[in-house]
C-alpha positions, 0 to 999 in steps of 0.5 A, a space after each residue: 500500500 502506498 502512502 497516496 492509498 493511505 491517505 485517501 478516505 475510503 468513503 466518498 462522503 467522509 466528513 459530510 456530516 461534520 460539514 452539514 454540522 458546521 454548516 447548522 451551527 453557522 446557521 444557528 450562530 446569530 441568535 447564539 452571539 455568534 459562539 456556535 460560529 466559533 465552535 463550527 469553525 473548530 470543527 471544520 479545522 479539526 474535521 477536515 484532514 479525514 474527510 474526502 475531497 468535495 467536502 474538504 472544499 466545503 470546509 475549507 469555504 466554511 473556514 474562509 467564510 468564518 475569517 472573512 465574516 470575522 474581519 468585516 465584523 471587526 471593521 464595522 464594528 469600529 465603524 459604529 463605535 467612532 460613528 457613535 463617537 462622532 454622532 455626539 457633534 451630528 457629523 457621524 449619524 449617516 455613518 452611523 446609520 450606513 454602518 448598521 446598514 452594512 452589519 445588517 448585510 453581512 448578517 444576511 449574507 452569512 446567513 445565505 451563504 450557509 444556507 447555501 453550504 447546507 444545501 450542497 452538502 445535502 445534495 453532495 455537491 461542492 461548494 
């Protein structure tokens, strides 16, 4: 047996109820506080390695959705907080109001986006 043999999963859909966990717990992550997110992405890293390799891309997106979620909440949180700042003087109420505007966005587009994932692991396609 060669190390490429060995390295294969013998299943073809190892890992997909791992992804479809992860896919839920970023599902549920919002009305959590967004600690179900946390421990999704944990399980994706740690899921990953065994699983075959459509689902391995289903971890790897739910990772990168994570990351990328993680840096524009981040970003649109300072926003709202200097907006806040600066909405003393009035100057900073539109920002204010854009910024919320955007959080709500990427709220929705986290959502779909895992509602999406969920439905291709359902129907084992890549995501």
């Amino acid at each position: 047996m060669t190390d490429a043999n060995a390295a294969a999963p013998a299943d073809p859909d190892e890992g997909r109820a791992a992804a479809a966990v992860v896919w839920l717990l970023y599902l549920l992550a919002i009305p959590s506080a967004n600690i179900l997110a946390v421990v999704g992405v944990i399980v994706a890293y740690v899921a990953r390695e065994g699983s075959s390799p459509w689902v391995r891309r289903h971890f790897d997106t739910q990772i990168s959705l994570f990351w990328s979620t993680i840096v524009w909440f981040i970003l649109l949180t300072v926003l709202i907080i200097v907006s806040g700042i600066l909405s003393l003087i009035i100057i900073g109420i539109p920002f204010l109001i854009a910024a919320g505007l955007a959080m709500l966005v990427l709220f929705i587009w986290f959502t779909v986006k895992s509602v999406i994932g969920l439905i291709n692991v359902v129907q084992r396609r890549q995501p």
